[in-house]
DODOPA-841754 format. One record per residue: residue number from 1; residue in three letters; x, y, z of N, C-alpha, C, CB in turn. Coordinates in steps of 0.001 Angstrom, whole numbers. Each point is the difference from the previous one (the first is absolute). Glycine has a CB too. Layout:
residues N
{NUM, ALA, {X, Y, Z}, {X, Y, Z}, {X, Y, Z}, {X, Y, Z}}
...
end
This chain:
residues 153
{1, UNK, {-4023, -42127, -76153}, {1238, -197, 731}, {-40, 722, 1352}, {1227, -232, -2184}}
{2, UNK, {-2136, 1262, 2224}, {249, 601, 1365}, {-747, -300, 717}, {802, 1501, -547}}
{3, UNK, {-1831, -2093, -126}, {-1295, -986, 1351}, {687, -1216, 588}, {-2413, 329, -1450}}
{4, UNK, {3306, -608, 572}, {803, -1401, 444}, {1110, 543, 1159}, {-168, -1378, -2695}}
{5, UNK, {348, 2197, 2369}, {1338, 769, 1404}, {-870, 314, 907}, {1950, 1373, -1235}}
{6, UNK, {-2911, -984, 836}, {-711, 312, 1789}, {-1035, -621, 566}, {439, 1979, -301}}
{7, UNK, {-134, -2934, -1018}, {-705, -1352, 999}, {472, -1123, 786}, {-1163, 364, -1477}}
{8, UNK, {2787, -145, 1067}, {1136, -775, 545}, {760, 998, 1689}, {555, -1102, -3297}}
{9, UNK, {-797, 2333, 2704}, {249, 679, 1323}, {-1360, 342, 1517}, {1901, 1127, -2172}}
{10, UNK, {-3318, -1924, 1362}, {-814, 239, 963}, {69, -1296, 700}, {-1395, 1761, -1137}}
{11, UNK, {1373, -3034, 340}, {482, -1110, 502}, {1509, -343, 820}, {-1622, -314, -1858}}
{12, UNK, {2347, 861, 1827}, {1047, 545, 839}, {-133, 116, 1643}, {335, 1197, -2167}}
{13, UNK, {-1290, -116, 1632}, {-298, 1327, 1103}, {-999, -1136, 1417}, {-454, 2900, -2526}}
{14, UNK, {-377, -3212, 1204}, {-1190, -1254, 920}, {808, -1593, 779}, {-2206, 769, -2373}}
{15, UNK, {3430, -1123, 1616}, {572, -1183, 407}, {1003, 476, 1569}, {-27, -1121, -3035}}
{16, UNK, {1073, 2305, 2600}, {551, 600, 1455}, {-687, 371, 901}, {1372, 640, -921}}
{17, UNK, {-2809, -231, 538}, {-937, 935, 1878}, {-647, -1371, 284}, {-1191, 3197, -473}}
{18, UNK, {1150, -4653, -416}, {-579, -836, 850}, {1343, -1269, 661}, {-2704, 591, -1618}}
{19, UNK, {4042, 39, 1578}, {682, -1193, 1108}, {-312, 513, 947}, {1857, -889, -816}}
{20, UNK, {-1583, -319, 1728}, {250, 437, 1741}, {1344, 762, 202}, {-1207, -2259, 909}}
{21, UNK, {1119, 3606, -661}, {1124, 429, 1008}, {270, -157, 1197}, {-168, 1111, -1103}}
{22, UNK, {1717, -1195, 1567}, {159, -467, 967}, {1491, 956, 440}, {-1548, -2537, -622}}
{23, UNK, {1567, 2713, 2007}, {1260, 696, 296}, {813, -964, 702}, {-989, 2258, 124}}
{24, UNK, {2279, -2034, -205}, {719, -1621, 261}, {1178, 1088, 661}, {-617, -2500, -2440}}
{25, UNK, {1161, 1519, 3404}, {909, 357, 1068}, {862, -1495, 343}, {-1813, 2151, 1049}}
{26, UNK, {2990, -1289, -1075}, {1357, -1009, 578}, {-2, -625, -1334}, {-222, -666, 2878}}
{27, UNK, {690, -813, -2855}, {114, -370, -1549}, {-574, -272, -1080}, {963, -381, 927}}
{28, UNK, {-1024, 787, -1746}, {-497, -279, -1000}, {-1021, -1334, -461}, {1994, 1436, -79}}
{29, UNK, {-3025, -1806, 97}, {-858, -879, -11}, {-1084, -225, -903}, {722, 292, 1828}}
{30, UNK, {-1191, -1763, -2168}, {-1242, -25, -826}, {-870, -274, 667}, {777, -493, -1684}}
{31, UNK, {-2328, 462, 1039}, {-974, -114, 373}, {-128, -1567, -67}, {-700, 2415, -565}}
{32, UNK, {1270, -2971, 176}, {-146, -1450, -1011}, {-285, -1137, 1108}, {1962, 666, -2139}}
{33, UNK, {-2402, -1365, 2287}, {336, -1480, 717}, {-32, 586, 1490}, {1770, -1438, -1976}}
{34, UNK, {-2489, 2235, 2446}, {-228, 344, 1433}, {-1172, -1194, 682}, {542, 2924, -630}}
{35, UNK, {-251, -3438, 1787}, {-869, -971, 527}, {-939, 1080, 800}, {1738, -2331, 144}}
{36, UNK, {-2970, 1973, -30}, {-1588, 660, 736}, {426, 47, 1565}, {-2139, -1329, -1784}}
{37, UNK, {1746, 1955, 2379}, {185, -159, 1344}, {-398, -1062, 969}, {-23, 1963, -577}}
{38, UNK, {-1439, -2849, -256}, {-280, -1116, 463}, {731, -1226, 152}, {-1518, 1032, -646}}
{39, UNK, {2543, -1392, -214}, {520, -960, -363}, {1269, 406, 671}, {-1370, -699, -2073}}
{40, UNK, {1646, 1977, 1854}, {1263, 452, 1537}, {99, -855, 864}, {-427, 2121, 196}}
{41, UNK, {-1228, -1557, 468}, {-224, -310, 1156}, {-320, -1436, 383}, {-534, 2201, -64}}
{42, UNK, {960, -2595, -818}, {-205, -2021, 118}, {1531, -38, 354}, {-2063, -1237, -2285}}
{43, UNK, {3125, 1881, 1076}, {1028, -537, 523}, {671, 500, 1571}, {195, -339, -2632}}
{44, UNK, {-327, 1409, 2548}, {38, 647, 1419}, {170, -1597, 1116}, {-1981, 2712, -813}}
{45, UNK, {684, -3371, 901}, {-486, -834, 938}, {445, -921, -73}, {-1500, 722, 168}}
{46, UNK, {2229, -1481, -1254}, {1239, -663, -17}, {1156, 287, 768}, {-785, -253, -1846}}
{47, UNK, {831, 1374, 1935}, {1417, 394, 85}, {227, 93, 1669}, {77, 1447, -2548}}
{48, UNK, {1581, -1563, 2543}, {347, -39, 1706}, {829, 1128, -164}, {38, -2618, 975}}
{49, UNK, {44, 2959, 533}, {1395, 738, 444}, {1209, 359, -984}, {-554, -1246, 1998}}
{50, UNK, {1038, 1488, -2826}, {1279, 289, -239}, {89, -1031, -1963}, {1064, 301, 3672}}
{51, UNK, {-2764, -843, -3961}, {128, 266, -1006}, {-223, 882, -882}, {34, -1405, 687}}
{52, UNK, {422, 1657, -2122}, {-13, 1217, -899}, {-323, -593, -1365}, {1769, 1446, 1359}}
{53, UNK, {-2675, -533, -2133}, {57, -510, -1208}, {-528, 1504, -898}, {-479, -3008, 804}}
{54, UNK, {1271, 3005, -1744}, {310, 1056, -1371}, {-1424, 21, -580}, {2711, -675, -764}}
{55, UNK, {-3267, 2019, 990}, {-1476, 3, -528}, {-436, 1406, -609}, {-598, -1775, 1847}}
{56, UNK, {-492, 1542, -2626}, {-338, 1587, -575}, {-1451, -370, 516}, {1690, 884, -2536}}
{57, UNK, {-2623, 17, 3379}, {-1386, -288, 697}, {-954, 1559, -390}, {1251, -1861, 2415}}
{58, UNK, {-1818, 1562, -2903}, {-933, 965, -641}, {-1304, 161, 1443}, {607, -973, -3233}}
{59, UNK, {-753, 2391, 3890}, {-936, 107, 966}, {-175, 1054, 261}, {316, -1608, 710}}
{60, UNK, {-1536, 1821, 204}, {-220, 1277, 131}, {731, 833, 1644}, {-2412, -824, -1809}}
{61, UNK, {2942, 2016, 1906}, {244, 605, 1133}, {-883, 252, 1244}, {1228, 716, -1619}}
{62, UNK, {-1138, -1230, 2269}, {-811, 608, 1214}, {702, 971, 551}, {-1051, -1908, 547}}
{63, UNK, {2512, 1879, 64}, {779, 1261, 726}, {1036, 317, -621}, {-564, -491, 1986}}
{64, UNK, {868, 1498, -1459}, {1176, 922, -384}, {1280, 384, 1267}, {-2070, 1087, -1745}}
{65, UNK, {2834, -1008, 1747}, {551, 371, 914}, {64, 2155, -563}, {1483, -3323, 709}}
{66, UNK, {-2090, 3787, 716}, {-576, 1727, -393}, {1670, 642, 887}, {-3939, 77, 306}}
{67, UNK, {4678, -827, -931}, {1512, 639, 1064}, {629, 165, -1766}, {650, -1837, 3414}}
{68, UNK, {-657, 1230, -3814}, {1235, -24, -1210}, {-938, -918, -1018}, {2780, 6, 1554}}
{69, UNK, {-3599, -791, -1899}, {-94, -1151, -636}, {1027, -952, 112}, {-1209, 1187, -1275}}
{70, UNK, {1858, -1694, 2367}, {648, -663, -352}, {132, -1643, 290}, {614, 2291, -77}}
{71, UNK, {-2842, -2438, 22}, {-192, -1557, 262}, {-1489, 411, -91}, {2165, -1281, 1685}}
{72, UNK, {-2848, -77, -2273}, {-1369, 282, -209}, {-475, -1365, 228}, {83, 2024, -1637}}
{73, UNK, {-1285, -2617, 1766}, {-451, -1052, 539}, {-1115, -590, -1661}, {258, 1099, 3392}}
{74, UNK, {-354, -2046, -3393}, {-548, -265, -975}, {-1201, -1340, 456}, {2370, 1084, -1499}}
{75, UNK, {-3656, -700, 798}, {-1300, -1004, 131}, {329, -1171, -243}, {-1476, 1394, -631}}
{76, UNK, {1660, -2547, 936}, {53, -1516, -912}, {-1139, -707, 684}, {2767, -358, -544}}
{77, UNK, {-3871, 950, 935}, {-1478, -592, -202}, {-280, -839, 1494}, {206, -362, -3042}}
{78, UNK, {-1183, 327, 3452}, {-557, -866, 1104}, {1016, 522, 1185}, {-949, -2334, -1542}}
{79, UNK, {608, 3740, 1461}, {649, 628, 1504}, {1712, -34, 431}, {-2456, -929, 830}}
{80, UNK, {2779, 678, -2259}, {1527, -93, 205}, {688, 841, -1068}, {-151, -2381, 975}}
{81, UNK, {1284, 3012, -344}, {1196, 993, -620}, {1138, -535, -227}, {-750, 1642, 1029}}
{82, UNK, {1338, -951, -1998}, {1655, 262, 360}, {638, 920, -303}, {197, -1696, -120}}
{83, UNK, {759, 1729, 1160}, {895, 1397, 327}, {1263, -326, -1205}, {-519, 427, 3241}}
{84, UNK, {196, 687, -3536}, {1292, 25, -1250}, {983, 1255, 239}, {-1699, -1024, -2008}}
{85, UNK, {2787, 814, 2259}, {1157, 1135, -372}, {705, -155, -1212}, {407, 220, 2228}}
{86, UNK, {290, 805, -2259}, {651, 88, -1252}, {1665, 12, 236}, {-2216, 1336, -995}}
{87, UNK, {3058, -2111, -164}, {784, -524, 164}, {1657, 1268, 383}, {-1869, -2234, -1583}}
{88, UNK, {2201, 1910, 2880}, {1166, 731, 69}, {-447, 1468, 490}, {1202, -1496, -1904}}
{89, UNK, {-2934, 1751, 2036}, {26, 781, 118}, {113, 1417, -947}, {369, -1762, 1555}}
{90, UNK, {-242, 1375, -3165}, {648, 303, -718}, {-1044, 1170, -939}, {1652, -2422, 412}}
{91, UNK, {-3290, 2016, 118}, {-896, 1355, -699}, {-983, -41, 1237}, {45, -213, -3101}}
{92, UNK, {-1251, 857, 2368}, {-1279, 218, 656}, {-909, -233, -501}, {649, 1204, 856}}
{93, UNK, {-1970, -1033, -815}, {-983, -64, -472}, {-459, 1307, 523}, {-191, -2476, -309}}
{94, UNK, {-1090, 3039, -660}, {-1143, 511, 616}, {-349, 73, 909}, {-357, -303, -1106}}
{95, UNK, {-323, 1418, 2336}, {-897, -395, 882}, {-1119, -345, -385}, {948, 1085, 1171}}
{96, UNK, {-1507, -740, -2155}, {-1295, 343, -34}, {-859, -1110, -871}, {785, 2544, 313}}
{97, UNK, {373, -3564, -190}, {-1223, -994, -1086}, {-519, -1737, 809}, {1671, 1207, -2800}}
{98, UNK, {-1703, -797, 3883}, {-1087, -872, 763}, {-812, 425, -1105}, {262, -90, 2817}}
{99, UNK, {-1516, -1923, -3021}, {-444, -121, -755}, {-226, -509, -1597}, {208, 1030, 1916}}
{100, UNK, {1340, -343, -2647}, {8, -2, -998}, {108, -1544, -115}, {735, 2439, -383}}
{101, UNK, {-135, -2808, -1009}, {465, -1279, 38}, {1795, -3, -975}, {-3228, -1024, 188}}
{102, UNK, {4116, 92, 767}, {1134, -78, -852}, {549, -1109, 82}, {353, 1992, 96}}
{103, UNK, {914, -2224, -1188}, {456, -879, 20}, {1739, -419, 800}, {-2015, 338, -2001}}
{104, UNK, {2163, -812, 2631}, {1566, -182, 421}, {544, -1145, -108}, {-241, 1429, 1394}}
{105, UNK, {1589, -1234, -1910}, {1270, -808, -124}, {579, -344, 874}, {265, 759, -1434}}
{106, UNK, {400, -1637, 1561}, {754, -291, 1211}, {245, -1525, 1093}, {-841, 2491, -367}}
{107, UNK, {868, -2652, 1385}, {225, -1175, 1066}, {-1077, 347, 780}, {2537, -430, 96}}
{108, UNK, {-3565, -541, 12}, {-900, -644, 1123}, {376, -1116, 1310}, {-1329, 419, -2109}}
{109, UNK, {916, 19, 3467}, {789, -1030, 1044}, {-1054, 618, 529}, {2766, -654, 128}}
{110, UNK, {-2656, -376, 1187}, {-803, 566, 863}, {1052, -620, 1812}, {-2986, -101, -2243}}
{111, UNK, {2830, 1393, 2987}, {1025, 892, 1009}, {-898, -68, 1071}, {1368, 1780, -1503}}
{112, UNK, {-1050, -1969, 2677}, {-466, 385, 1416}, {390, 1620, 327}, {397, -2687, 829}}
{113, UNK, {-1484, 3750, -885}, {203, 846, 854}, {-19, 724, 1036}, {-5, -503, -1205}}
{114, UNK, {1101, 1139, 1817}, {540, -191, 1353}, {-1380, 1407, 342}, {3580, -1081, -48}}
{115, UNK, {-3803, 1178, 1641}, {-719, 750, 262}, {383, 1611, -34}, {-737, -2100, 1045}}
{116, UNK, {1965, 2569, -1125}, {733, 1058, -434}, {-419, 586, -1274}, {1699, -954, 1207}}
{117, UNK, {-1387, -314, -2373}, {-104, -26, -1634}, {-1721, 944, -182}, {1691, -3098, -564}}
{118, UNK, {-2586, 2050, 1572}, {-1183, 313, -230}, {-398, 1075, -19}, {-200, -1518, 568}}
{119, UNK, {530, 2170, 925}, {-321, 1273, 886}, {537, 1384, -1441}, {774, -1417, 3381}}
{120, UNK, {111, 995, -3858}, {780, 948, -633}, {-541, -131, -1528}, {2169, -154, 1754}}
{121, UNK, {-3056, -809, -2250}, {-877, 316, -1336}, {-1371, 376, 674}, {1197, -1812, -1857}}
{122, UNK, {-1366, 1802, 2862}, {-1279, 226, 107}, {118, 1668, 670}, {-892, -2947, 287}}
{123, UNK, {1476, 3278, -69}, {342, 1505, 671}, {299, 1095, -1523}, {1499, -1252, 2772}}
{124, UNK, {-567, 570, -4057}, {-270, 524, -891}, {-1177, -377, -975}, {2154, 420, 577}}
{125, UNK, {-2770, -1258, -301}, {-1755, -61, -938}, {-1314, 889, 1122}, {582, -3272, -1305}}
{126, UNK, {510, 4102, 2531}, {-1062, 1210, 388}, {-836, -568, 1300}, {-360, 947, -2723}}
{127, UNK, {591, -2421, 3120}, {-779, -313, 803}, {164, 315, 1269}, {-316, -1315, -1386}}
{128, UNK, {-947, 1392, 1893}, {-76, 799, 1554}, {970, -263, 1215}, {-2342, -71, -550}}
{129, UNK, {3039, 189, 1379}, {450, -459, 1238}, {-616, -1473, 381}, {243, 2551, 667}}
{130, UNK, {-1470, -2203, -366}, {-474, -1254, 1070}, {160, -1379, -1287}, {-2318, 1669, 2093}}
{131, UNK, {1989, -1340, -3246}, {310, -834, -1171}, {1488, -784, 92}, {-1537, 1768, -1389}}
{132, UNK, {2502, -626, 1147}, {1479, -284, 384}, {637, -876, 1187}, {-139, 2070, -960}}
{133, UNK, {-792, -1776, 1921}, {454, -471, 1335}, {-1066, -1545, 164}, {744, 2985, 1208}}
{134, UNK, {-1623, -3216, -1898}, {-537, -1260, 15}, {820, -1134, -779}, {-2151, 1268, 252}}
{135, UNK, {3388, -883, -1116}, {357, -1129, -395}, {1162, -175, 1287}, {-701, 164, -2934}}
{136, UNK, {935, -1655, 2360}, {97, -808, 1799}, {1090, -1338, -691}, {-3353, 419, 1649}}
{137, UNK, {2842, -499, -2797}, {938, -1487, 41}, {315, 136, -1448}, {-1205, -1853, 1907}}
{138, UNK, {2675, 985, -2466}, {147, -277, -1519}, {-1186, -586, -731}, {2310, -367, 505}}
{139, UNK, {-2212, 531, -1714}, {-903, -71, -1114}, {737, -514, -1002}, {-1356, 1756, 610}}
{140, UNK, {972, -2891, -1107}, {472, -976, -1518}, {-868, 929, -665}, {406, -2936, 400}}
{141, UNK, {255, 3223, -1503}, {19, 1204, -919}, {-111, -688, -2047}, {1987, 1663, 2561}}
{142, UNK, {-2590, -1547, -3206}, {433, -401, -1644}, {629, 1583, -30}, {-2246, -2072, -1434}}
{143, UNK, {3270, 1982, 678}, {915, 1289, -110}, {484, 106, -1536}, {921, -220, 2611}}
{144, UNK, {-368, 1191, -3141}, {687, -53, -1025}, {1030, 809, -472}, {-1695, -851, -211}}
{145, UNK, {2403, 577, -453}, {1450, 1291, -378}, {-188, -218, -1074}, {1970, 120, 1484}}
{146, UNK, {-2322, 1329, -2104}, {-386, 262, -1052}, {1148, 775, -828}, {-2336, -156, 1028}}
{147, UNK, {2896, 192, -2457}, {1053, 220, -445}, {-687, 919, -1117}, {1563, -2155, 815}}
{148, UNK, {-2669, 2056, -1031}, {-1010, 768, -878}, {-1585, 348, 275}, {1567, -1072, -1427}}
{149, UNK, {-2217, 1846, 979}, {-1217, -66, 24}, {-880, 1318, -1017}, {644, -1335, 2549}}
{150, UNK, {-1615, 297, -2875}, {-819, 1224, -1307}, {-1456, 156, 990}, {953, -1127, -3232}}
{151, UNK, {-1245, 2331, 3082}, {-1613, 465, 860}, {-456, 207, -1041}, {172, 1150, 2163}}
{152, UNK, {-1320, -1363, -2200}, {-1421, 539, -837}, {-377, 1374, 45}, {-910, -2032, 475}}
{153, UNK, {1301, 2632, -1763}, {-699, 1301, 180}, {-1399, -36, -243}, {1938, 1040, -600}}
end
């Protein structure tokens, strides 16, 4: 009887240290039914000006905003991003997990941004003056408002 208890508590022990943990911010979210960043990035290219569509996109971080976290840019493959904020303003993220990979909840559109918008993410992702002062014109943007999000520990 007691090989059977601690063989039920080693199997336990072995089933919890092998999920994925994950730290999750703003609302509450699953891992479940997240679309790849590739297939994002198909719909992305559909999309116009001022349409939106309700999505959960599983990808990896490239930036961080190093002021607050309070916008990070995400890989969706073949040299293309998207800028994601978070909804209302309402949490943060991490600085420090450029790289990792996570998942977010939320509205996908894609936005023209103004040369102001630009100057002012690129001044908090640290970039140089002459960097800052080379942007020159708006930029069609894939964007997102995110209402949740889980990072990969």
């Amino acid at each position: 009887m007691i090989r059977f208890v601690i063989l039920l508590i080693v199997c336990a022990l072995v089933t919890n240290s092998c999920e994925k943990k994950q730290a999750s911010f703003g609302k509450e979210i699953i891992a479940t039914d997240a679309v790849i960043a590739k297939s994002m990035a198909a719909h992305y290219e559909t999309m116009q000006e001022g349409d939106s569509i309700h999505s959960k996109l599983k990808a990896k971080v490239n930036k961080v905003c190093q002021a607050k976290g309070c916008w990070m840019t995400l890989d969706l493959g073949n040299n293309k991003e998207v800028m994601v904020k978070f909804k209302d303003y309402g949490f943060f993220v991490p600085k420090d997990i450029a790289g990792k990979n996570v998942i977010i909840n939320g509205k996908a559109y894609v936005k023209e941004v103004s040369v102001d918008e630009q100057r002012h993410y690129a001044e908090d992702a640290g970039k140089s003056a002459q960097d800052i002062a080379a942007i020159t014109k708006p930029k069609r943007t894939y964007s997102f408002e995110a209402d949740g999000v889980l990072v990969a520990q």
